[in-house]
C-alpha positions in Angstrom: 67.5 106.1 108.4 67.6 105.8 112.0 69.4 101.7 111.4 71.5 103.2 108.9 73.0 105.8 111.7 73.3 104.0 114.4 75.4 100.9 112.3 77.9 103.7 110.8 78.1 105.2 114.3 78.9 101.9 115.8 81.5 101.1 112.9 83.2 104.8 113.1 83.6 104.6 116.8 85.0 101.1 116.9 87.7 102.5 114.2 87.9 105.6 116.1 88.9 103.4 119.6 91.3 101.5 116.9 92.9 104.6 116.1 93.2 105.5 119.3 94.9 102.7 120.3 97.5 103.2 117.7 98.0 106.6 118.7 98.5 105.7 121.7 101.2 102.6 121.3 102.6 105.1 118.7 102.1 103.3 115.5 100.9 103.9 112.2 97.7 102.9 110.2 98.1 99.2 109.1 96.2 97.9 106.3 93.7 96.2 108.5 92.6 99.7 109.6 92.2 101.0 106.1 90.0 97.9 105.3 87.9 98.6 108.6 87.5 102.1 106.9 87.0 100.3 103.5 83.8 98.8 105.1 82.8 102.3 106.8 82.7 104.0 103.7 80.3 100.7 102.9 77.9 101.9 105.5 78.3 105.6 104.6 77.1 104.4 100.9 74.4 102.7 102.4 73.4 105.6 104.0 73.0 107.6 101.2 70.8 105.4 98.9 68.6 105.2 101.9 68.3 108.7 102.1 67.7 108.7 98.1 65.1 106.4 98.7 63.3 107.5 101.8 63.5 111.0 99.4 61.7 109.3 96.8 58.9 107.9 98.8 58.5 111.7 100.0 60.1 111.6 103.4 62.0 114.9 103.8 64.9 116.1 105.8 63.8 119.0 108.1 66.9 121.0 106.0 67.6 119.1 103.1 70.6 121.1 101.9 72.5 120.5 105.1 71.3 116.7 105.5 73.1 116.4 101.7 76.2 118.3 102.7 76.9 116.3 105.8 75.9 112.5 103.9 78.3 113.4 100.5 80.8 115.0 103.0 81.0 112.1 105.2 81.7 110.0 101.7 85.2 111.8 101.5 86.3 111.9 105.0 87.8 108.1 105.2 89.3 108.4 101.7 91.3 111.7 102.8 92.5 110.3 105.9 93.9 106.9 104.2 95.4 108.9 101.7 97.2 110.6 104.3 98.2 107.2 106.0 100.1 105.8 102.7 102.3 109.3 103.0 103.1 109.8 106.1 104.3 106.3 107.7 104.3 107.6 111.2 102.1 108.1 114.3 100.4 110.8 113.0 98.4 108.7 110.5 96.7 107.1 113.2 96.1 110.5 114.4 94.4 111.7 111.4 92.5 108.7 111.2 91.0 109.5 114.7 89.9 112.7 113.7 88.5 111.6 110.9 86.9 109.3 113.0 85.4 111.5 115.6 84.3 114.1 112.7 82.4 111.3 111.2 81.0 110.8 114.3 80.1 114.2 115.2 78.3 114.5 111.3 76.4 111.5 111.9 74.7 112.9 115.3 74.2 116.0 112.7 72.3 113.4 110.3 70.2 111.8 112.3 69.2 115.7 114.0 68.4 117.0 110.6 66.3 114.0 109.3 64.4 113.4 112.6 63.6 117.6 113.0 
């Protein structure tokens, strides 16, 4: 689990510093972005059969209930935001892409705290 964290971590920050950027420079989410999220939601998927799996060889998260919240409700985060992006063809895309990005963040710390308690 601990590879699988650390990977999406890496990928969601590197977005996150993309979406920064963009908010910065005042531009909206490109495509290249949304594929960058495409392969984040990758990880995120990875993430979750390991968890299925380390579950069926017995390992257990410390609360399993919150482990599963924050792993399924990672899954929808990315989707959410790049729906937002194809509306709203401004600055603030790239905005909600960054805090999509940091949330992800913040719920991955969360992951690895539960499954490592």
């Amino acid at each position: 689990m601990q590879l699988t964290v650390t990977i999406t971590a890496v990928l969601v920050g590197l977005l996150g510093i993309w979406a920064l950027w963009f908010t910065i420079v005042d531009r909206a989410v490109i495509l290249r972005q949304l594929l960058a999220g495409a392969v984040v939601e990758l990880a995120l998927l990875a993430q979750v059969v390991v968890g299925l799996v380390s579950h069926a060889q017995g390992h257990q998260a410390a609360d399993p209930w919150t482990f599963w919240g924050y792993v399924v409700t990672a899954l929808f985060l990315l989707p959410v935001a790049a729906a937002w992006a194809f509306a709203d063809r401004t600055r603030w895309s790239s905005v909600v892409l960054l805090v999509a990005c940091v949330a992800l963040l913040a719920m991955q710390a969360r992951v690895w705290q539960v499954w490592t308690a």
